[in-house]
C-alpha positions, 0 to 999 in steps of 0.5 A: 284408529282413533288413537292413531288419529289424535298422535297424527293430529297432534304431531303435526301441531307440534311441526307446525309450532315448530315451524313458526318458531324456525320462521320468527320468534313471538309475534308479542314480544319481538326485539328492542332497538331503541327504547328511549323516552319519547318518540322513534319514528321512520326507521330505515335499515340496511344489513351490516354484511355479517348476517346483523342489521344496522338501523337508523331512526328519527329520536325526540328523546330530548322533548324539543327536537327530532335527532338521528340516531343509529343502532347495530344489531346482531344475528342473535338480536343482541344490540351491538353499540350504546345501549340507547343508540349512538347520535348519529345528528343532535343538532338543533331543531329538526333532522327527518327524512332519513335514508341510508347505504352500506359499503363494505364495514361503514354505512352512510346516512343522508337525512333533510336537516332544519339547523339553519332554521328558515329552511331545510338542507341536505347532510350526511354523516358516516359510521363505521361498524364499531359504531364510530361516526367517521365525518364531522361532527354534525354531518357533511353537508349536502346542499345548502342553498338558501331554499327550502330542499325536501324529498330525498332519496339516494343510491350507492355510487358503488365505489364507497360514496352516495348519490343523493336526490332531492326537490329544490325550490331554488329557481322559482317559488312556484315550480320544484325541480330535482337536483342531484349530488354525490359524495364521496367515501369521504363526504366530499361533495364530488359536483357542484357545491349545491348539487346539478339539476336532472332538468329544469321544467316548468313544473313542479317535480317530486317524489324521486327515485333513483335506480342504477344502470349496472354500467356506471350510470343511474336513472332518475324517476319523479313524478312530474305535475303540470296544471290540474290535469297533466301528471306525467312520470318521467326519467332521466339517464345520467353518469357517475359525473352529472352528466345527462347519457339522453338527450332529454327525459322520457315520458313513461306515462301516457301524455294525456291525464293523471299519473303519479306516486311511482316506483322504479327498480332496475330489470337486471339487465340495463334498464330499468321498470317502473309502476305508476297510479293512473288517477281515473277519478279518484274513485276507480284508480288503476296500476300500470307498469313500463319498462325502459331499456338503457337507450331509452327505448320502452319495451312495453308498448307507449302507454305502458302494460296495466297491472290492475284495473279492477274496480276501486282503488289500487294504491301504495305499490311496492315493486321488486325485480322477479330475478327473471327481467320482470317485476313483482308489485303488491298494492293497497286494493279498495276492490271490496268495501275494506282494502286488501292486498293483491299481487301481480308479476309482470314478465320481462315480455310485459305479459301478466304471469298470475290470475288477471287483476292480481292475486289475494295476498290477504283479504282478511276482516277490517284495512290491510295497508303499507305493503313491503315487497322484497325479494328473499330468494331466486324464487321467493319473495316476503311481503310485510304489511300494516293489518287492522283486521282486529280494528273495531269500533274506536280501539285500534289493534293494529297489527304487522303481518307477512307472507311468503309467496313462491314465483308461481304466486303461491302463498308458501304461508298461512292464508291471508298471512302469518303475525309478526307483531301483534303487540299493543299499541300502534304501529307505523309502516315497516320496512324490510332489509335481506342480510348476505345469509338470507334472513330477513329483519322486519323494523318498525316503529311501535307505540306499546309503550310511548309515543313510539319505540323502535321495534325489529323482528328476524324471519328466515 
């Protein structure tokens, strides 16, 4: 019997091994994007259409200045384009912020560039998948008013271009307002040479984000700060012209106190959701959500449906549809002495679906922070965050994990999460992107070696 015992034990560590190796590779090594001297930072990334990624990144190799550079990857992680990346941007001083869409076989970069020195403007550049860049040299410009633009964000057109979103100083010094442009397959610039404003306040606007309507519209969202205590979240509705669909923006937030850092994504049906921070008093912030239907009209109730109002701070959402006209939302929670992470679905209806307050995603020893939430499947969904549960006393051991969770919010993975890095040296956030054959490719940026590499690790 003890014998029948051991081979039982010992089988099934062999399928669990197994299984971990069908999920990912080892989380010590990982796959190389970008090795260059210096320092590679902020990836973004999007999949190429044929099951390989494609990823951009801000580059000091030079010692001097940060650059745009750009690498493809296939499914078997082998890099597809020049060994150290093909220069999306080198021009002088400083090019950051990055932000990127894929059509078809070429992908369009949007980045925040200092090239005129005194300011910074808005460029974009194109490439195909052979990794020709397909604009000018130096990239199409975007906005360059002789004010300081900052803040992008940018959504596909859907027919071969961008819509790009930033913050904008042009008409007042002490106020910023959100402008908007879209380019063409081309880079042309298809509005006003500097871009149109959503809607000019006297306040100041950040922190944009854009979600389209699936009818040939897009919403705009921004954190919109008046005074020291009136912090709205707002949007706006607008067509593929510029042109406003509402008769003004729509207050999604309560009117009263202090909102902000917020998310958007669209319900699939028209409309869109959006997840905010109530800021109590800095020291017992919560999470609300609403939802907002194409006409304007919130769907759940004027002040919106909480998410979490446990004690201590729930900050750092990031949301996804749940496939169903809801959304799911992880977040950065400071219930206990060490933040953790917690979850929550939210029904179309504006019911929560899971346990009040939220479920563990992990709450393992030491922070666990910079979540990632994307949908894998009709009825998965993978979280990858930054974890510091080996962090003590002044050694940062800082690590990536991720979990699967199940529409139910059942964790399909190890408790509080399976490793995808845990190489030394720090690590930055990382961003997650699905390929067409649902594999998912974690990126990031890791400094086990300099100042930081570009690091990326495949999970099914």
């Amino acid at each position: 019997m003890k014998q029948i015992h051991r081979r039982f034990f010992l089988l099934s560590s062999l399928c669990f091994l197994s299984l971990l190796r069908t999920i990912f590779t080892d989380a010590s090594e990982n796959i190389p994007v970008s090795t260059a001297p210096d320092g590679q930072v902020f990836p973004r990334a999007v999949d190429d259409g044929g099951g390989g990624t494609i990823v951009v990144w801000e580059d000091y190799r030079t010692g001097t200045d940060w650059d745009v550079y750009a690498q493809r990857i296939d499914p078997a992680g082998v890099t597809l384009w020049d060994a150290s990346g093909v220069g999306i941007c080198r021009e002088k001083n400083n090019q950051r912020g990055l932000r990127m869409v894929r059509h078809g076989d070429r992908a369009i970069i949007v980045w925040t560039d200092r090239r005129a020195w005194r300011t910074w403007d808005v460029y974009a550049q194109s490439i195909d998948l052979a990794g020709k860049v397909l604009w000018q040299v130096g990239g199409m410009p975007v906005c360059t008013h002789p004010v300081e633009q900052s803040d992008i964000n940018v959504l596909s057109d859907r027919a071969g271009g961008v819509i790009v979103v930033w913050k904008d100083r042009r008409r007042a010094p002490a106020y910023h307002d959100l402008y908007v442009q879209r380019i063409d397959a081309n880079g042309q610039r298809m509005w006003e040479a500097d871009g149109v404003p959503v809607f000019p306040s006297e306040a100041l606007q950040s922190n944009p984000q854009l979600v389209s309507d699936n009818a040939g519209g897009f919403y705009v969202i921004w954190w919109d700060v008046v005074g020291d205590d009136q912090w709205h979240i707002m949007a706006h509705h607008l067509d593929l012209s510029g042109k406003p669909l509402w008769k003004a923006p729509i207050f999604l937030s309560p009117l009263e106190g202090m909102q902000g850092e917020p998310r958007a994504v669209s319900d699939g049906q028209g409309g869109l959701i959006v997840v905010w921070q109530i800021y109590r008093n800095f020291i017992n912030d919560d999470l609300y959500a609403q939802r907002i239907d194409r006409e304007g009209k919130k769907r759940w109730g004027e002040s919106g449906v909480p998410i979490c109002t446990a004690p201590g701070i729930q900050k750092d959402a990031s949301i996804t549809s749940d496939g169903s006209g809801g959304m799911v939302a992880v977040w950065r929670d400071e219930r206990d002495i060490f933040s953790d992470l917690y979850a929550q679905r939210i029904g179309a209806d504006g019911k929560p679906q899971w346990a009040f307050n939220g479920i563990s995603i992990c709450v393992a020893g030491g922070h666990q922070a910079a979540p990632f939430l994307i949908r894998h499947r009709d009825r998965e969904f993978f979280i990858a965050w930054l974890d510091y549960r080996e962090d003590y006393g002044d050694e940062s051991k800082d690590a990536i994990y991720g979990q699967k969770i199940n529409l139910a919010g059942e964790a399909l993975w190890a408790e509080n999460g399976i490793p995808i890095s845990t190489s030394s040296g720090e690590k930055l956030v990382p961003y997650v992107v699905r390929s067409d054959s649902a594999e998912l490719t974690v990126v990031w940026s890791d400094a086990r070696h300099d100042l930081g590499d570009i690091y990326m690790q495949r999970v099914k």
